[in-house]
N, C-alpha and C positions, 0 to 999 in steps of 0.2 A: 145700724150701729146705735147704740145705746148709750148714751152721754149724760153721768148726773153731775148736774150743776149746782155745786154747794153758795147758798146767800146769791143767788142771784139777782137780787135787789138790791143787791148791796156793796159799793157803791152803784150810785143810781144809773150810770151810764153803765154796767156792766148785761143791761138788756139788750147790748149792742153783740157781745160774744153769741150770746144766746140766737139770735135773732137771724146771725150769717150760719151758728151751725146749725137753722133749722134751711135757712134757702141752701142747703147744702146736704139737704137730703137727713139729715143727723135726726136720731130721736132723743128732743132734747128733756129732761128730769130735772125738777127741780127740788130743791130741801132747802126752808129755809125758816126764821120765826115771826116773818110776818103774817099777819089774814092773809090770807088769797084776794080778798075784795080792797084789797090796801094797794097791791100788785099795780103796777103800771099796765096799761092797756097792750103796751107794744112788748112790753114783756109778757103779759096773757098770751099773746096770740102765739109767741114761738115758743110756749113751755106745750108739752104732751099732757105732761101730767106734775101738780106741785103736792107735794106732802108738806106739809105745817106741822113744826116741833114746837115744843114749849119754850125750849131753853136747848139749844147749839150746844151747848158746853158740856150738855150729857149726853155720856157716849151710845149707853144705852138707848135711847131715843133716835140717836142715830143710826145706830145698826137696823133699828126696827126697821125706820125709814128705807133703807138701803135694801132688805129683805125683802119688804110687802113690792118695792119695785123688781127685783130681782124675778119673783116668783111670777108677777106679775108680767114683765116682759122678757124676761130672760137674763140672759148672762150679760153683766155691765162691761162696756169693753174701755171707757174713760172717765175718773171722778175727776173734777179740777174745781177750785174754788177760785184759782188765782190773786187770792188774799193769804197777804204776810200769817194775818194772824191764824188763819186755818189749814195752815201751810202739814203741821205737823200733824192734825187731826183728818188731813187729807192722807196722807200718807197711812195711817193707820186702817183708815176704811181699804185703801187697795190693798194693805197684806192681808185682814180679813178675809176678803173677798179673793185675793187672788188676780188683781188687777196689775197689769204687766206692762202698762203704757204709761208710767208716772213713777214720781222716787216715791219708794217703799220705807218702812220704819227702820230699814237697819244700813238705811244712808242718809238719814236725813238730819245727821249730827253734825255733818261737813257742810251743811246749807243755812244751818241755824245758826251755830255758836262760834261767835267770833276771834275766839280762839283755835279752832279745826280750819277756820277758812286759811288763816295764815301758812299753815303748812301746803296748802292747795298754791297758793299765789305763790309761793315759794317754788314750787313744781314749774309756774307758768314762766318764773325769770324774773320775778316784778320784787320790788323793793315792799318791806313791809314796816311799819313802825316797831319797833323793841316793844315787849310787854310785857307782863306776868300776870296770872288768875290766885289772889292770893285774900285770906282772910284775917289778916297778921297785920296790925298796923305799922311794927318796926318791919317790916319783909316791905313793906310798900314804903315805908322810909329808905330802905336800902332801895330802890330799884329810882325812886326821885331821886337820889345822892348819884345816881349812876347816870342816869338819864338826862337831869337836870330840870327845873321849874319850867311851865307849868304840867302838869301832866294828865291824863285824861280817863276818870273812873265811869263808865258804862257797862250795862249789864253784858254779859256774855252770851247771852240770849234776850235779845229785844230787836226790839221793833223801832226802828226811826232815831228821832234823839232823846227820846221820852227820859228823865232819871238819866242822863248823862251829865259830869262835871268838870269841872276845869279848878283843878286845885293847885294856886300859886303857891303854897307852903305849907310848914309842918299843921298851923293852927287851922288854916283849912282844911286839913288832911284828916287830923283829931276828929272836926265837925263832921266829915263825910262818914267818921266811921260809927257816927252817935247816930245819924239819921237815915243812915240809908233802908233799903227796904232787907228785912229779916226775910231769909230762906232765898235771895234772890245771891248770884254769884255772878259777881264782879269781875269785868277783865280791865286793869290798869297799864294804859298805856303813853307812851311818851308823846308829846304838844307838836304837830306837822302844822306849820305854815301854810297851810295850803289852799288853794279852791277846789271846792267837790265838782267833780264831771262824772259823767254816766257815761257807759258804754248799755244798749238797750236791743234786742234783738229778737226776731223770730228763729227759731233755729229747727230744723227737718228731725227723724229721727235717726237719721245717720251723720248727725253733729254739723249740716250745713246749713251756713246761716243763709234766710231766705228774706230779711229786712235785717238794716241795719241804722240805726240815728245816735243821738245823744243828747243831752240837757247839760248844761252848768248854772251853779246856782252860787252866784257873786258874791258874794257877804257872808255870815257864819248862821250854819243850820242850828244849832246849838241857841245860837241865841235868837236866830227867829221861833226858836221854841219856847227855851228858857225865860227871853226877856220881852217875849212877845213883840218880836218885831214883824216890820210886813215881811211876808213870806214873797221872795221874788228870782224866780228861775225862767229859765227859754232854751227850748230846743233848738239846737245850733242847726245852722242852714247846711253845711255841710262840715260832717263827722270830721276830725282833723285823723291823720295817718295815724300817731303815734296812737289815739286813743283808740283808733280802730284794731291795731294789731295789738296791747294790749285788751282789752276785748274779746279776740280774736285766740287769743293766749289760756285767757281766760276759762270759755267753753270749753277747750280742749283738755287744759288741766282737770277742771271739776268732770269732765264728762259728759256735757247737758248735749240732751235730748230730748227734742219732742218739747220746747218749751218755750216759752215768753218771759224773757229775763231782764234783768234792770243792774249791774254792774257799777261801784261806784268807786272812782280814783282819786286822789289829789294833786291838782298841779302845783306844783311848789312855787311860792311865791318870792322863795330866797333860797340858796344854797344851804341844803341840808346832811351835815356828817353823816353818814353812814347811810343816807336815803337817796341822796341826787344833787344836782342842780338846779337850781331856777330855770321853771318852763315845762319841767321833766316830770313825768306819770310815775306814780308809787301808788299801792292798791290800800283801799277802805276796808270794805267787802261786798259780799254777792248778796243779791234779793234772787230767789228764784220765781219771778214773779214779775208783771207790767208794773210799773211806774206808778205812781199811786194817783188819787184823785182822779181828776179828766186829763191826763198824760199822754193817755192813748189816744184821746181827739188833738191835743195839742200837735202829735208826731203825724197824724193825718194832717192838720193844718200846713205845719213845715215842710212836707214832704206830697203833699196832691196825691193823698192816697187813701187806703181804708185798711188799716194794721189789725182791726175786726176781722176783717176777711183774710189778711194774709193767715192769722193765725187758726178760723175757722178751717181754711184751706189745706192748713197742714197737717190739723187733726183728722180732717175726712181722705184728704189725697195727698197726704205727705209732701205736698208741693206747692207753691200758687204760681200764679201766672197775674197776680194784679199788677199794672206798673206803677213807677212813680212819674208825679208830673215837676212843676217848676218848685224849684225851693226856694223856701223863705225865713228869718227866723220867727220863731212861735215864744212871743214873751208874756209870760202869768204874772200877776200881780194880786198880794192875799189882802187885803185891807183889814185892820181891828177894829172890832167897834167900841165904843168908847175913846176913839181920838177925833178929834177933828182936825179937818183935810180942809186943802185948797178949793179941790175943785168936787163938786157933788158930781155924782152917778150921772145926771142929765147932763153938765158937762164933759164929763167922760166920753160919754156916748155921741155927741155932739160933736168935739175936737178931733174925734177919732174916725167917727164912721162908719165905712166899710173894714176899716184894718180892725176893729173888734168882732172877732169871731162866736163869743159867745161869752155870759157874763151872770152872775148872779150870787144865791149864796149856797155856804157849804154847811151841811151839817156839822152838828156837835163832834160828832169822833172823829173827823176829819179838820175841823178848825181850829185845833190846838197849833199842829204843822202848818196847816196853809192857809191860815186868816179866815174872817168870816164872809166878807166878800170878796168875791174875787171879776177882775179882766185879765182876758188873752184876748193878746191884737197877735198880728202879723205884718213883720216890713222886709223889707230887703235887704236893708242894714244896719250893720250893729250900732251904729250912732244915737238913726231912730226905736234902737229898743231900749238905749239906754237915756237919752230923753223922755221917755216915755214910763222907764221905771222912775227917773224923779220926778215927773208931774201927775204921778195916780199916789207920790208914796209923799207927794208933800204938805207938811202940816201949816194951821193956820199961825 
């Protein structure tokens, strides 16, 4: 089996995918624009063979890539990059090529644009917030007058919370429509009370899930973006029912197969017209793709297991057999720098111990969402992970 792996480096723990589809017999390819002598050592060892582009973004360079391996070992039977952002340029190289084991370019508008997904969740049963995609500042006037303050402009294709807004009225409405980014297209939606939770899963090629967890992330992603706050979320110890069967709902409506997904909901924090109750799941949108950052060690933390391998396993044998062991929750904590804290890194690691599973810092493209430094510990309970989020997140 011939497996190219788009950016493999990138992020740096993704030499873990790499690494179980080679103890798994897989011949694994890599494309990506770093040196080869830049390459992590344990990432050396499970690539076959790396081709170095110049520049990702050109396609052509790509193709070449994907040819010289093609001809070279043969017919490619899985590209996956399992990054957001190469989400759609993954999909292009399988309809090129003829690759049959991934979503192709002429489905991969329901997986990106946050206006396609809504008619999916709508299929699944799940409540959705009111929106519109419009370029008309009175049309987005009439839809705030309907909906009511504040309400929520993000791009319709993006990534994260990146250029998302929260606009309480008309003069902020005016302003959003002077600065926003030219050629990008907006989906305006109405203000959900809500906490984000994920639904996160390995899933077979015959749409069964073969791991299942989740994350909540307590405070507003928006503004751990926007206002740089600490970035602070934890894989729950065990998945609750309702987010499991939405979830569950989920994969079935969109279709997914053959994938490693990350699902994100709102639990409402107050009774919402037309969406729910307090307590109650209404749907975000879909990532088709793992959880970002080290998410996927965090979900081995919570869960006594290795989601590497589960999903290695599915790709080689459509199945695993790894089990899970004790559960715990898996709480991240992003630190900014430029604030001063209570307690320094050495106390950290000190008060903490054993329950810090791993700690350090995050690159540039990744520390805009999840701070520069980061800790994940691990407890039993939710008490100690929220004592633990206000004594890594508090200032002097």
């Amino acid at each position: 089996m011939n497996f190219v792996f788009i950016s493999p480096h990138f992020p740096e723990n993704y030499w873990n995918f790499c690494d179980r589809l080679r103890a798994n017999g897989v011949n694994v390819l890599g494309i990506g624009d770093a040196p080869y002598e830049t390459l992590p050592a344990l990432l050396k060892s499970a690539l076959t063979e790396y081709y170095r582009v110049d520049n990702m973004e050109n396609y052509d360079e790509m193709l070449r890539a994907m040819g010289f391996f093609t001809f070279k070992y043969g017919k490619i039977d899985w590209v996956e990059s399992n990054n957001e952002y190469w989400l759609e340029q993954d999909a292009r190289l399988r309809t090129d090529f003829n690759i049959t084991t991934g979503i192709k370019s002429a489905e991969i508008e329901k997986f990106k644009r946050k206006s396609v997904m809504k008619t999916y969740y709508q299929k699944a049963g799940i409540p959705t917030a009111r929106w519109c995609v419009t370029a008309d500042v009175t049309e987005a006037q009439a839809f705030a007058k309907t909906v009511g303050w504040p309400v929520i402009a993000k791009p319709d294709n993006g990534v994260g919370a990146s250029h998302n807004f929260k606009i309480t009225n008309d003069e902020e409405l005016a302003a959003f429509y002077k600065q926003r980014h030219e050629g990008v297209v907006y989906i305006m939606e109405e203000f959900v009370n809500g906490e984000v939770c994920s639904y996160d899963a390995i899933i077979d090629s015959k749409g069964n899930i073969l791991f299942e967890t989740g994350n909540v992330t307590p405070g507003s992603i928006m503004d751990m973006v926007n206002q740089s706050d600490d970035c602070k979320f934890y894989i729950v110890k065990d998945l609750p029912e309702d987010t499991k069967r939405a979830g569950r709902a989920t994969v079935k409506a969109f279709g997914v197969k053959s994938r490693f997904v990350h699902f994100e909901f709102f639990r409402l924090r107050q009774d919402q017209k037309g969406l729910g109750r307090r307590g109650e799941i209404m749907a975000l949108e879909v990532n088709m793709r793992p959880c970002g950052g080290f998410g996927p060690d965090m979900m081995d933390y919570a869960n006594s297991t290795d989601v590497y391998k589960i999903w290695a396993d599915m790709i080689a044998f459509d199945r695993s057999t790894k089990p899970e062991g004790a559960h715990a929750f898996c709480a991240y904590v992003g630190r900014r720098d430029g604030k001063q804290y209570q307690l320094s890194h050495e106390e950290i690691l000190s008060r903490y111990g054993d329950a810090v599973r791993m700690s350090g810092r995050l690159p540039d493209a990744l520390s805009v969402a999840m701070g520069n430094q980061f800790y994940m510990a691990t407890f039993p309970e939710m008490a100690e992970v929220e004592a633990f989020f206000a004594a890594v997140s508090a200032l002097v």
